[in-house]
MARBA-3410 file (N, C-alpha, C, O; in Angstrom, 1 decimal):
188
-46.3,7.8,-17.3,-46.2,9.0,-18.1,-46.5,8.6,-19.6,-47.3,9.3,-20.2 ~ -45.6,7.3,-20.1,-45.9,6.7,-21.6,-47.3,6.6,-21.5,-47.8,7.2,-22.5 ~ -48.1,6.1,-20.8,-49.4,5.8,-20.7,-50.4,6.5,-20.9,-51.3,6.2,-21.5 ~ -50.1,7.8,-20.1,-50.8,9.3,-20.6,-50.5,9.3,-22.0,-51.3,8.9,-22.8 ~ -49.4,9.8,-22.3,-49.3,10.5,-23.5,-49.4,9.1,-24.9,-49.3,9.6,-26.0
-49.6,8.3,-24.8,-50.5,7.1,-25.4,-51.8,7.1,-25.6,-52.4,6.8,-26.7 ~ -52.8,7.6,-24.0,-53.8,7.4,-24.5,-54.7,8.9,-24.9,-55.9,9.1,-25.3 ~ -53.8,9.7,-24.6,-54.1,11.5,-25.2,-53.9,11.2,-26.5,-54.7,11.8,-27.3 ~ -52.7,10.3,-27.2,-52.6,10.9,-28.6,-53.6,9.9,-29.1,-54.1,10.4,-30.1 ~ -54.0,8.7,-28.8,-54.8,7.7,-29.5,-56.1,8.3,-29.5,-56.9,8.0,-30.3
-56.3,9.1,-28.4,-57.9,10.2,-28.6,-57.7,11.2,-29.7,-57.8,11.1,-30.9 ~ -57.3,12.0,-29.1,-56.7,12.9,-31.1,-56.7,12.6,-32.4,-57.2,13.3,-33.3 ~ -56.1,11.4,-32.4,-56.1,10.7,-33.6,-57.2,10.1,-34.3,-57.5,10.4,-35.4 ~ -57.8,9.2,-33.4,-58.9,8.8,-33.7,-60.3,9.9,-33.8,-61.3,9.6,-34.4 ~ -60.2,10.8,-33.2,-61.2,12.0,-33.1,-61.6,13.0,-34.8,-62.6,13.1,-35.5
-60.1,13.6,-34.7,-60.0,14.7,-35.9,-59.3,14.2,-36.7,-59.3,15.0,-37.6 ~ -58.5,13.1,-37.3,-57.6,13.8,-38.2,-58.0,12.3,-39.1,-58.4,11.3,-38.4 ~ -57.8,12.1,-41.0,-58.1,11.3,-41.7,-57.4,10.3,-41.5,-56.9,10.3,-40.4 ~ -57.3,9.5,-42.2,-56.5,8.1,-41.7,-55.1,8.5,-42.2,-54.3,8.3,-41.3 ~ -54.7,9.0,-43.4,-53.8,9.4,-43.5,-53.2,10.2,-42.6,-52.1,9.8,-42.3
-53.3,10.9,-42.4,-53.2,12.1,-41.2,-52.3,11.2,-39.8,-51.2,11.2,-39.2 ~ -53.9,10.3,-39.6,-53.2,9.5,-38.0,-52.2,8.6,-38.7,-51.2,8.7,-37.9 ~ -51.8,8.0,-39.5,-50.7,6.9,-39.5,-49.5,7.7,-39.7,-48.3,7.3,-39.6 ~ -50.0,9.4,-40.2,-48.3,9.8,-39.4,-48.1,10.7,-38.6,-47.0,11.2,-38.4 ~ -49.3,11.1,-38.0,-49.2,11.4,-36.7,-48.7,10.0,-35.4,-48.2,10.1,-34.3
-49.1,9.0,-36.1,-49.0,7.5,-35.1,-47.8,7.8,-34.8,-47.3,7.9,-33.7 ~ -46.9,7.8,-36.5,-45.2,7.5,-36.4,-44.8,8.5,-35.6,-44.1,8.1,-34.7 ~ -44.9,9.7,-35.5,-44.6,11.0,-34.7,-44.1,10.7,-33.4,-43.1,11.0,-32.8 ~ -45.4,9.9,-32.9,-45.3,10.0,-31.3,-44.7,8.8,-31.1,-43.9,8.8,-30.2 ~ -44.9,7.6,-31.8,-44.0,6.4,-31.6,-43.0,7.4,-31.4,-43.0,7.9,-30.3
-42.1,7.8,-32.5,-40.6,8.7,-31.9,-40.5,9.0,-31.1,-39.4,9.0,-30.5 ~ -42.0,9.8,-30.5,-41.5,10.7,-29.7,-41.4,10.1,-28.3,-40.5,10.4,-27.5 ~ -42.2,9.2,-27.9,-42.1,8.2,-27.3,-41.1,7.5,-27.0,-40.8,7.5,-25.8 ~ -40.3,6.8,-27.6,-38.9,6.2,-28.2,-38.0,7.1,-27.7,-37.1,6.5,-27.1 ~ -38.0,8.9,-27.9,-36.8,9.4,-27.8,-37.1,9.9,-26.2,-36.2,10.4,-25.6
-37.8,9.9,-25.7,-38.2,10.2,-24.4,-37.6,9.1,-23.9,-36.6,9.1,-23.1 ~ -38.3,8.0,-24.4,-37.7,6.4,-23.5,-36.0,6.5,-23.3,-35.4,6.1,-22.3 ~ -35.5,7.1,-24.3,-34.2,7.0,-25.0,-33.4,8.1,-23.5,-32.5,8.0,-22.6 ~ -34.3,9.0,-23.9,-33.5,10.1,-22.5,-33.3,9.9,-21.2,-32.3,10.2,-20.6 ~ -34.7,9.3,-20.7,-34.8,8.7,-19.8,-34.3,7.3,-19.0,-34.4,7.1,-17.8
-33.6,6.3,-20.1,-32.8,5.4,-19.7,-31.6,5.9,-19.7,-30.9,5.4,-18.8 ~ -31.1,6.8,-20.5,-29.6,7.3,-20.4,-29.8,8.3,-19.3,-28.9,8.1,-18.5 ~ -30.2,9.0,-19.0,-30.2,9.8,-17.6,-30.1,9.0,-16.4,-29.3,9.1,-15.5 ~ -30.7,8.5,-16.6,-30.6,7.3,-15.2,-29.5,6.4,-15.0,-29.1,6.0,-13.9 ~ -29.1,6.1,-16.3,-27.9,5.5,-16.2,-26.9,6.2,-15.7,-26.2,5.5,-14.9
-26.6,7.6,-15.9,-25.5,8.9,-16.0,-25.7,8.6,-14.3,-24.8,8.3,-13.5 ~ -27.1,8.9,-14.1,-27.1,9.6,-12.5,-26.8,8.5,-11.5,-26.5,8.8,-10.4 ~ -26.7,7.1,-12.2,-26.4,5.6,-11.6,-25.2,5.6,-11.4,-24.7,5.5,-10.3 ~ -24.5,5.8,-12.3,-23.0,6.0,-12.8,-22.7,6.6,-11.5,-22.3,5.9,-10.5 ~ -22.8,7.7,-11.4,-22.3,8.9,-10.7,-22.2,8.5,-9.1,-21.2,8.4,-8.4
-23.7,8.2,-8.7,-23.9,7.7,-7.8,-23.0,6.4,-6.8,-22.8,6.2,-5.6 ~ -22.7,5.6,-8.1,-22.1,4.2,-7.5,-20.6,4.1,-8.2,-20.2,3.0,-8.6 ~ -19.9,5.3,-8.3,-18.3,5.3,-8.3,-17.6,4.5,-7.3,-16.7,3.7,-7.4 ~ -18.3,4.9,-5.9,-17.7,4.9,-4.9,-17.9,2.9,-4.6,-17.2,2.0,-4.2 ~ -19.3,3.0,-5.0,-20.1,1.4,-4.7,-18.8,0.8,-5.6,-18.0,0.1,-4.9
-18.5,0.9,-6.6,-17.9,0.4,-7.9,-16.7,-0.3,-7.4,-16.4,-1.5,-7.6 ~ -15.9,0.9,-6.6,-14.6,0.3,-6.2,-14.4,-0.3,-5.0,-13.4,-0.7,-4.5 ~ -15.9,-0.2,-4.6,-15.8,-0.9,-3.2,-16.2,-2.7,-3.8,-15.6,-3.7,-3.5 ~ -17.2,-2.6,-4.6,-17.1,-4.2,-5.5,-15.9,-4.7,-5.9,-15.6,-5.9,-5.8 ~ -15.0,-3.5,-6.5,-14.1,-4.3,-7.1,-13.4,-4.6,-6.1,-13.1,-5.8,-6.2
-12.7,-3.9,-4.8,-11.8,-4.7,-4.0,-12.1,-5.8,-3.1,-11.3,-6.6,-2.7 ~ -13.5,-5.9,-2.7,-13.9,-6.7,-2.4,-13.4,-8.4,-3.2,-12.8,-9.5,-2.9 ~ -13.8,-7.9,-4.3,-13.6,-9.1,-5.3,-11.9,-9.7,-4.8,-11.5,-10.8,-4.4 ~ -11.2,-8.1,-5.3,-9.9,-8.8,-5.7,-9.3,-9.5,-3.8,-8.8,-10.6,-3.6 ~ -9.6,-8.7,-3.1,-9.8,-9.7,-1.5,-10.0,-11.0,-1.6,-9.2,-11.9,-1.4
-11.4,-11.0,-1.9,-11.8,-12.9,-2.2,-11.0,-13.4,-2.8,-10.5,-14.4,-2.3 ~ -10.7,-12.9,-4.3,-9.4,-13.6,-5.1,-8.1,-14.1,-4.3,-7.7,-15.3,-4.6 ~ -7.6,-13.5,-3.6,-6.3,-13.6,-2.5,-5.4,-13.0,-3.9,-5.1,-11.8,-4.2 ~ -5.2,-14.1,-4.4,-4.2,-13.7,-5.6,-4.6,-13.3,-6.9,-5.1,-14.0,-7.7 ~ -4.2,-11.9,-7.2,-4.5,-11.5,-8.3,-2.9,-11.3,-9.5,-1.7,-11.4,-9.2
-3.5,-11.0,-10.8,-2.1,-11.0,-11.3,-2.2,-9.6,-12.6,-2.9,-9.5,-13.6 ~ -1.3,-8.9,-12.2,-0.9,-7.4,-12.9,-0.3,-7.7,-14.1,0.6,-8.5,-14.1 ~ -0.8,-7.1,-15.4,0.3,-6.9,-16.5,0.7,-5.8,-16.8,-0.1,-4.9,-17.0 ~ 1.8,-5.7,-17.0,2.5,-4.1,-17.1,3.1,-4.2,-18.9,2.9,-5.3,-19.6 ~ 3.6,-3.2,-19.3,4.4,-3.3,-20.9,6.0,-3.4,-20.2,6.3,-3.1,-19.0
6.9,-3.7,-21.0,8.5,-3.7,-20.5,8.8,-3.7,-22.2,8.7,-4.6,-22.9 ~ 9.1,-2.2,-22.6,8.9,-2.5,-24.2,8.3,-2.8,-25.1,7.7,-1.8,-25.6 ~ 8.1,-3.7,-25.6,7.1,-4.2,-26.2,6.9,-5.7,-26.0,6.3,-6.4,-26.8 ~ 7.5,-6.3,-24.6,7.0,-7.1,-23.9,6.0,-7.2,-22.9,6.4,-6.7,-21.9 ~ 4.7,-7.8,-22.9,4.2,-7.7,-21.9,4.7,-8.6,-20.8,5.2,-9.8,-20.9
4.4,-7.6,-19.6,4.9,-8.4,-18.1,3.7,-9.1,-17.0,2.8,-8.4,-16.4 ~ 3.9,-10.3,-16.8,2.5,-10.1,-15.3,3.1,-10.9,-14.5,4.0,-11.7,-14.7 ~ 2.2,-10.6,-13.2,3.1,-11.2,-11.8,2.0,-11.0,-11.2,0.9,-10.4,-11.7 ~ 2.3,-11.8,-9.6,1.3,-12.0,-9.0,0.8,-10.7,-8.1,1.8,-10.0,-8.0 ~ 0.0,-10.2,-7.5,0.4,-9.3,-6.3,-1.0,-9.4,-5.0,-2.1,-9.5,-5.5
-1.0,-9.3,-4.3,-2.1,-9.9,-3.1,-3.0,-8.9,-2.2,-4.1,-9.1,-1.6 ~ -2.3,-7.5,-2.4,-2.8,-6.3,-1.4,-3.6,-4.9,-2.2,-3.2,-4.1,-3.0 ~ -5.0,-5.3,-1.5,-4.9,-3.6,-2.2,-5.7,-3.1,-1.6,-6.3,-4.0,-1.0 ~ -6.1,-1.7,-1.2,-6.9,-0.8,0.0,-7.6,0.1,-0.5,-7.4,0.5,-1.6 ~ -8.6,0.5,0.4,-9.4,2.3,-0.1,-8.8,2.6,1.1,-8.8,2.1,2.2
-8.1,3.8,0.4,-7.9,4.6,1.8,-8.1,6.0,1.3,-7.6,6.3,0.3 ~ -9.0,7.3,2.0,-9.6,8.4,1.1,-10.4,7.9,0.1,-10.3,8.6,-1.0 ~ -11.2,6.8,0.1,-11.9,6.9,-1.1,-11.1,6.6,-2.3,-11.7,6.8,-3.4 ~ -9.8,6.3,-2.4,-9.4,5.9,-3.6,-8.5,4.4,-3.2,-8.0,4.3,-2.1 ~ -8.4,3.4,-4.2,-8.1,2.4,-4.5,-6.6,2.2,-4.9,-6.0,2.8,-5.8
-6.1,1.4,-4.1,-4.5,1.7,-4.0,-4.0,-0.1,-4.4,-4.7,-1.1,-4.2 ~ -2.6,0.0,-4.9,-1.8,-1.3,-4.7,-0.6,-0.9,-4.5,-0.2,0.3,-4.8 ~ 0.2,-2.1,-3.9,1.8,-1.3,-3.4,2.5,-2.4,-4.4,2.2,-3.5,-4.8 ~ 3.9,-1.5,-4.5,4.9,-2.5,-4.7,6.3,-2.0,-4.0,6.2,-1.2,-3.1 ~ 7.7,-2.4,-4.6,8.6,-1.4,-4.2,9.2,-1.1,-5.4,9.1,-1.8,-6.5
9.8,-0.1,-5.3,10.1,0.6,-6.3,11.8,0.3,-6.9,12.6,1.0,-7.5 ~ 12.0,-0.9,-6.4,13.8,-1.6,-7.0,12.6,-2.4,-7.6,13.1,-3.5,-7.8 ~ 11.8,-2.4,-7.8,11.2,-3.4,-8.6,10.7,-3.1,-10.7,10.3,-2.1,-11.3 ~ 11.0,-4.2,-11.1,10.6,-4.2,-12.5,9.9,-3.6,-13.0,9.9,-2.8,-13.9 ~ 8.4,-4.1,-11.8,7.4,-3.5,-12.3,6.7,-2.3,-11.8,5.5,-1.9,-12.0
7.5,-1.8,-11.3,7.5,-0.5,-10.6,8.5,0.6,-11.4,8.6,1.8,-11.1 ~ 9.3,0.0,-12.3,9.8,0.4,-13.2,9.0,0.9,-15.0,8.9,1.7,-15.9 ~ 8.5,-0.3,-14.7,7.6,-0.7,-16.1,6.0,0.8,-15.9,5.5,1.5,-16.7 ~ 5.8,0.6,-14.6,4.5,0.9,-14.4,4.9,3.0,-14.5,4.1,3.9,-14.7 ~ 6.6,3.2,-14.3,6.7,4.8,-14.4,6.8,5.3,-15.5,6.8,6.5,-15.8
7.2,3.9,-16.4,7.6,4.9,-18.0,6.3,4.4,-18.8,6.4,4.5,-20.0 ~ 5.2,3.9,-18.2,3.9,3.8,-19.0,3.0,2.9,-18.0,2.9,1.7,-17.9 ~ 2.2,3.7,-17.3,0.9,3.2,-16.1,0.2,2.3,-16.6,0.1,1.3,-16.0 ~ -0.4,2.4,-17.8,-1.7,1.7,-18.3,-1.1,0.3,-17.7,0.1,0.1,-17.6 ~ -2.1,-0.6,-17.4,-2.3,-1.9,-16.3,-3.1,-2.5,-16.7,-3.9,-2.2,-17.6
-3.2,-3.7,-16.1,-4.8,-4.1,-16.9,-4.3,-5.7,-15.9,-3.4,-6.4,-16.1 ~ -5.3,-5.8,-14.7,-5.3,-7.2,-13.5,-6.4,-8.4,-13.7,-7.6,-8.3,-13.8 ~ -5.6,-9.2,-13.6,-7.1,-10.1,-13.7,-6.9,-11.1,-12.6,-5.9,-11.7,-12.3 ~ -8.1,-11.3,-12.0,-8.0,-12.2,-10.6,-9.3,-13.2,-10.7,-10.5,-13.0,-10.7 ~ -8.6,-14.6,-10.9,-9.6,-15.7,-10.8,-10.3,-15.9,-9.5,-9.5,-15.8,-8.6
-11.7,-16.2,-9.2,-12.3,-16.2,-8.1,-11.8,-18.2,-8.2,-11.2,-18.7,-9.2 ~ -12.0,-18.6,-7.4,-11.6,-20.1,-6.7,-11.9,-21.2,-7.4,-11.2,-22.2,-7.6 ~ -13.8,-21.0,-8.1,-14.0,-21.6,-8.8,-13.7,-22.1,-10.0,-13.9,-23.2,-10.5 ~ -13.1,-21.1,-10.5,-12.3,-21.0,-11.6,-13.7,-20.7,-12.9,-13.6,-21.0,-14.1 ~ -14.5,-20.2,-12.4,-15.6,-19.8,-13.1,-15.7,-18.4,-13.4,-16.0,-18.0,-14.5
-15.4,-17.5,-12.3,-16.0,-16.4,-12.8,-14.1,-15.6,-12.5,-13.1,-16.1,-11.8 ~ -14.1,-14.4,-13.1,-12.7,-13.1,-13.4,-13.3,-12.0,-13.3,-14.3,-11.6,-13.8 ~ -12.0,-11.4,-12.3,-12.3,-10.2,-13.0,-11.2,-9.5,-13.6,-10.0,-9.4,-13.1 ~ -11.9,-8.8,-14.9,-10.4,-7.9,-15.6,-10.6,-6.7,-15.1,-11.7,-6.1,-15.2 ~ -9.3,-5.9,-14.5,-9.5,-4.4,-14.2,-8.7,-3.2,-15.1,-7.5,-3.7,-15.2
-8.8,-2.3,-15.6,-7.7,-1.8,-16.8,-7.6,-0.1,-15.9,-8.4,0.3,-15.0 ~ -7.0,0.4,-16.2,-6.4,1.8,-15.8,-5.6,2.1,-16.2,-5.1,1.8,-17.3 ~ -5.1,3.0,-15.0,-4.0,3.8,-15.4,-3.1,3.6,-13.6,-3.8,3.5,-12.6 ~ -2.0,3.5,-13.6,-1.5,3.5,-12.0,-0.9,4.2,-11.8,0.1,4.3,-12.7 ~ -0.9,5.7,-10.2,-0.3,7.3,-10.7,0.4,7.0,-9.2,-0.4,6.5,-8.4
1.6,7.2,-8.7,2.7,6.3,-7.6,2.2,7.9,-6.5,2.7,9.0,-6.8 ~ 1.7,7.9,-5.7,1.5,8.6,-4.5,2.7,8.6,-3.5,3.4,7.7,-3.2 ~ 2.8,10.0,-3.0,4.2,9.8,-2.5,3.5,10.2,-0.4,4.3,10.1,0.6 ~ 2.1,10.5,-0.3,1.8,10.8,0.9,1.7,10.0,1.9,0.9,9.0,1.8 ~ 2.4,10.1,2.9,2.9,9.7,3.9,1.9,8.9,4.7,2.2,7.7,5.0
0.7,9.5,5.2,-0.3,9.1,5.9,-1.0,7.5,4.9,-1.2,6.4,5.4 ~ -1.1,8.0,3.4,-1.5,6.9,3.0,-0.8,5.9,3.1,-1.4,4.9,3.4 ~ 0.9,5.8,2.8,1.7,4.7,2.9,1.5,4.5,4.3,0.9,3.4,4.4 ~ 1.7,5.1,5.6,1.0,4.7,6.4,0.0,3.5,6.8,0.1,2.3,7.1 ~ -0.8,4.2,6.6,-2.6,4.0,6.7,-2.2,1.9,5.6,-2.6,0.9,6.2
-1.5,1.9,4.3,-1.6,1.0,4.4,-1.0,-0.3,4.7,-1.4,-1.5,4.6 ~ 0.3,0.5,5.2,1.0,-0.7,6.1,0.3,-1.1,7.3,0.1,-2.3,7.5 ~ 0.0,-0.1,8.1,-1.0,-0.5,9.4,-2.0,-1.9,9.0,-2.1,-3.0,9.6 ~ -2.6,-1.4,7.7,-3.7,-2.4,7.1,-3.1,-4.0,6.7,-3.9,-4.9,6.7 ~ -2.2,-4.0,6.5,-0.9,-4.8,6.2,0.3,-5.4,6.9,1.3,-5.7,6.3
0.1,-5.6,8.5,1.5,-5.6,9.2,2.0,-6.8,8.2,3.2,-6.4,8.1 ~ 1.9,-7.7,7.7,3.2,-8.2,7.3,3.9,-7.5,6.2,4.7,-8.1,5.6 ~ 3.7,-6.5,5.8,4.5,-5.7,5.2,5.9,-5.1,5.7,7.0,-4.9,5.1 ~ 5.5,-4.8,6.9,6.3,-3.8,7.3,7.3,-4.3,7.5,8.1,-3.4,7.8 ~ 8.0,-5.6,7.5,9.2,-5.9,7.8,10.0,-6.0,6.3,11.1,-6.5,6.2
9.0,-5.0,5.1,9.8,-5.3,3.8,10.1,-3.9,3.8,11.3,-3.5,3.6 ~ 9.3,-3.1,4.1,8.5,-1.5,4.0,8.6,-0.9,4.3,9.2,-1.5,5.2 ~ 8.5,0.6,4.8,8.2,2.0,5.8,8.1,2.4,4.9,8.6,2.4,3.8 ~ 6.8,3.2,5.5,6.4,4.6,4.9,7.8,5.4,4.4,8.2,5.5,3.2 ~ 8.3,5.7,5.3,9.2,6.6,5.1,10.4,6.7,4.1,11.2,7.6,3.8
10.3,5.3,3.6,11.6,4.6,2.9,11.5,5.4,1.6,10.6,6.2,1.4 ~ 12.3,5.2,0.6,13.0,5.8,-0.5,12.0,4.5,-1.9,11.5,4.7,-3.0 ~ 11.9,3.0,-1.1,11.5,2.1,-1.6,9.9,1.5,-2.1,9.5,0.9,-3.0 ~ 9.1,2.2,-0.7,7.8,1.8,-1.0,6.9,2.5,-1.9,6.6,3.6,-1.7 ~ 6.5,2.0,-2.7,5.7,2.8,-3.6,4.2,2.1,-3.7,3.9,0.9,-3.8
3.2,3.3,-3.5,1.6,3.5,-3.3,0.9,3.6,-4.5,0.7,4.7,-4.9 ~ 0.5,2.7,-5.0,-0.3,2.7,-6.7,-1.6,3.2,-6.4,-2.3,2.5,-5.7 ~ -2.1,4.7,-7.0,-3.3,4.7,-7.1,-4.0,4.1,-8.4,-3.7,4.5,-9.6 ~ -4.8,3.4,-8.2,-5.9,3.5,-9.8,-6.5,4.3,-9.9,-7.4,4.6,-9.1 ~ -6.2,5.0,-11.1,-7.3,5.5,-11.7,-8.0,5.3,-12.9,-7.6,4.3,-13.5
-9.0,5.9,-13.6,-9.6,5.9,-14.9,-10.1,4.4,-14.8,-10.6,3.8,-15.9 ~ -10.1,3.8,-13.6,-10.4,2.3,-13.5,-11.9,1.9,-14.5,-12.9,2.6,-14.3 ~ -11.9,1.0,-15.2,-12.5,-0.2,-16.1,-13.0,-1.5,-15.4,-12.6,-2.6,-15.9 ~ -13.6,-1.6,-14.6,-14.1,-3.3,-14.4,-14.7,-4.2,-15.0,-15.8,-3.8,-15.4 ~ -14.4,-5.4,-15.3,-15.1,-6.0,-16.1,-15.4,-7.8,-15.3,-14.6,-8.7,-15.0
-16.8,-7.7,-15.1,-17.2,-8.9,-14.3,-17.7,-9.5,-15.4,-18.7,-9.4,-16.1 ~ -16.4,-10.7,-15.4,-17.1,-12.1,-16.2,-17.1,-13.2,-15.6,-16.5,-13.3,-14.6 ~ -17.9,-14.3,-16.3,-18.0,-15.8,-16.2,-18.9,-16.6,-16.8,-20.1,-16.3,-17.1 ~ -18.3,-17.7,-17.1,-19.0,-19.1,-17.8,-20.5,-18.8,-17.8,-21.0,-19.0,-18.9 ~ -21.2,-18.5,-16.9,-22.6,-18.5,-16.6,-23.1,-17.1,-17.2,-24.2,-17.3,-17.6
-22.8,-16.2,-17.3,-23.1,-14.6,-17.4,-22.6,-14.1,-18.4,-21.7,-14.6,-19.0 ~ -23.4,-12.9,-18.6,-23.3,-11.8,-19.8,-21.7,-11.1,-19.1,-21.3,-11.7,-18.1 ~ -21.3,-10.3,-19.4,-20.0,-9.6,-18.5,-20.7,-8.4,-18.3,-21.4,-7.9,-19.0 ~ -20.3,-8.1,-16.9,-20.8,-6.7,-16.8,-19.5,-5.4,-16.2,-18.5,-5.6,-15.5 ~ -20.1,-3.9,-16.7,-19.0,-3.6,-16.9,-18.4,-2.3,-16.4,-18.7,-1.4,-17.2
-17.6,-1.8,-15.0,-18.4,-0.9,-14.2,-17.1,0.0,-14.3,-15.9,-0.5,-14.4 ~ -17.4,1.3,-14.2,-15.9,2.3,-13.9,-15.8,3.3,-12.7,-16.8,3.7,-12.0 ~ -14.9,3.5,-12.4,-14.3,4.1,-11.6,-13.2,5.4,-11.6,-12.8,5.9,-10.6
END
């Protein structure tokens, strides 16, 4: 399409108009060229975006799986807190982690969600940092759904309990780094 409208304006130019004339007719279409390019890479990006929400969080759990152990930081005041934690699921299309709720950080995480996990892959080369927000799900089928996914849970756990608590992410931030690479940087 740049190619057309390149060699349409370079006939014009060179046809009718003085020299002055073409060198700012030239600059015109450079712009305009430029702001087309401009629309066209950000549209694509948008429609990329949109498209691979779902791809996104399927990378990132993937990742934190391979990791085995990942590690959460929470606020406790104006202490920061982090610890280790090992489980997390799509179940409906959304991205879950559990804890129990006699816990610190299940404490920490109700009087201020924002999170932010980072899970070393083996090599010790490449992380990933994940940032959100974490909103405690109280539906049954999901706690369910991830104990099933989980039997060694269940001997801490039930759905049904007063104690298990179901972390959704959301507003999720990924951030794929390492020694070798630019970071790249995906949401959800």
């Amino acid at each position: 399409m740049f190619s057309l409208i390149r060699i349409f304006a370079t006939e014009i130019i060179t046809e009718t108009l003085t020299i002055k004339k073409r060198y700012k007719m030239k600059k015109v279409l450079f712009a305009v060229m430029f702001a087309l390019a401009a629309f066209n890479s950000s549209y694509a990006q948008v429609t990329n975006e949109k498209k691979s929400m779902e791809e996104n969080m399927k990378e990132v759990q993937a990742y934190l799986k391979e990791c085995g152990a990942f590690f959460i930081a929470t606020v406790d005041g104006d202490q920061p807190r982090v610890r280790p934690f090992g489980v997390s699921e799509i179940i409906d299309g959304r991205l879950y982690i559990m804890t129990g709720k006699v816990k610190d950080v299940y404490k920490q995480i109700a009087k201020n969600g924002k999170f932010e996990i980072c899970a070393l892959k083996k090599s010790g080369a490449e992380w990933l940092r994940l940032s959100g927000t974490l909103v405690n799900t109280e539906t049954l089928a999901v706690k369910e759904e991830f104990l099933n996914r989980n039997p060694g849970l269940k001997s801490m756990y039930k759905a049904d309990d007063d104690n298990m608590a179901v972390l959704q992410i959301t507003d999720a931030t990924a951030r794929f780094c390492s020694f070798a690479a630019p970071e790249r940087k995906v949401n959800f």
